[in-house]
C-alpha positions in Angstrom: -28.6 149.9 -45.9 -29.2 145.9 -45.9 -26.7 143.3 -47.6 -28.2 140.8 -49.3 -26.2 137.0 -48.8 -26.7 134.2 -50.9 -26.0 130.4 -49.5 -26.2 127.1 -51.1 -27.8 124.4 -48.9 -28.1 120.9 -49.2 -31.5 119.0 -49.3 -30.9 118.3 -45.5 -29.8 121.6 -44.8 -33.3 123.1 -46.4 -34.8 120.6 -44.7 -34.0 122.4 -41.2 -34.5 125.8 -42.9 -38.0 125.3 -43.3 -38.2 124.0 -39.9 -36.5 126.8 -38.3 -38.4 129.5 -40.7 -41.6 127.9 -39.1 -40.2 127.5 -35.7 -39.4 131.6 -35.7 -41.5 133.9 -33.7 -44.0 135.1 -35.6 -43.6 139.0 -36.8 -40.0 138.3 -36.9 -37.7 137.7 -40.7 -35.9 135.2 -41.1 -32.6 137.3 -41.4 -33.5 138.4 -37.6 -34.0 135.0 -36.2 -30.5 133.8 -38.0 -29.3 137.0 -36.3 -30.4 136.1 -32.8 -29.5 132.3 -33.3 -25.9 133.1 -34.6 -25.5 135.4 -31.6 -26.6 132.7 -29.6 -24.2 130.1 -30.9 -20.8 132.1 -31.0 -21.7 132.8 -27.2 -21.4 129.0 -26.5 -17.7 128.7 -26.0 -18.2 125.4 -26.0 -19.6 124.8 -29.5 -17.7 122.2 -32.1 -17.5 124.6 -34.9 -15.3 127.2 -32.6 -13.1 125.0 -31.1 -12.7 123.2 -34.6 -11.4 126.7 -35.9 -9.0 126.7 -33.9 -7.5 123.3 -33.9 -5.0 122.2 -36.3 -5.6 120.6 -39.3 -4.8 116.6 -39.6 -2.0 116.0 -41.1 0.3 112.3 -41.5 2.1 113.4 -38.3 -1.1 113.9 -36.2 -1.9 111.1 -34.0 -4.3 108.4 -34.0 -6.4 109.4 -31.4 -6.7 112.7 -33.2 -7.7 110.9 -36.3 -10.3 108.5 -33.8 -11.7 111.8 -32.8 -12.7 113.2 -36.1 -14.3 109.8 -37.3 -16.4 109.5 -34.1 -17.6 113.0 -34.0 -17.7 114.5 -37.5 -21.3 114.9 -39.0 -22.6 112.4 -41.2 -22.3 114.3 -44.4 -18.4 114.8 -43.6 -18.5 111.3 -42.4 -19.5 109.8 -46.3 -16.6 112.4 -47.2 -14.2 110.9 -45.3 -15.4 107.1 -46.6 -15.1 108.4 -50.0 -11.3 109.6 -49.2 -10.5 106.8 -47.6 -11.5 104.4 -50.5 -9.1 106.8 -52.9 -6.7 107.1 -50.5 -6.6 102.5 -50.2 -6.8 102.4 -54.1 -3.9 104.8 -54.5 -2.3 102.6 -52.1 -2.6 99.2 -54.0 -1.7 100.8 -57.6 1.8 102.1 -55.3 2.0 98.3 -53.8 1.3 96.8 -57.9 3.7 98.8 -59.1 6.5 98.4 -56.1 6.2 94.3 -57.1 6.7 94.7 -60.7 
């Protein structure tokens, strides 16, 4: 008996959907052709989402370069995430810097 899996996508994630639902051989489902791609994939040893598994996370004790790594490689979507943080992050800063003067 089939599962049935539900996923949330965002608009530029459907946009490669469709693109890859019309890109499948014909006569085969979608749910096949994710099959056969995701088989495809985890047989690349050398695919980023594998080797990010495994890494450690960042932390305040991981280096620089590790940090330089992240910001020069991480998709653009995780990129605006990281912008967003960051901006937080520097206005958490200068509330602890107001508040250190006073």
């Amino acid at each position: 008996m089939a599962e049935i899996v539900s996923i949330s996508i965002t608009h530029a994630s459907k946009k490669i959907l469709e693109e890859f639902k019309k890109a499948r051989p014909e006569g085969t489902s979608l749910s096949k052709a994710i099959v056969i791609l995701l088989e495809d994939y985890l047989r690349n040893s050398s695919n980023p989402i594998l080797k990010a598994s495994v890494s450690n996370k960042l932390t305040l004790d991981s280096s620089i370069d590790d940090w330089k790594k992240l910001i020069n490689e991480v998709e653009v979507e995780d990129f605006v995430k990281i912008q967003k943080k960051h901006s937080q992050v520097g206005n958490l800063i200068n509330k602890r810097i107001s508040k250190c003067l006073t």
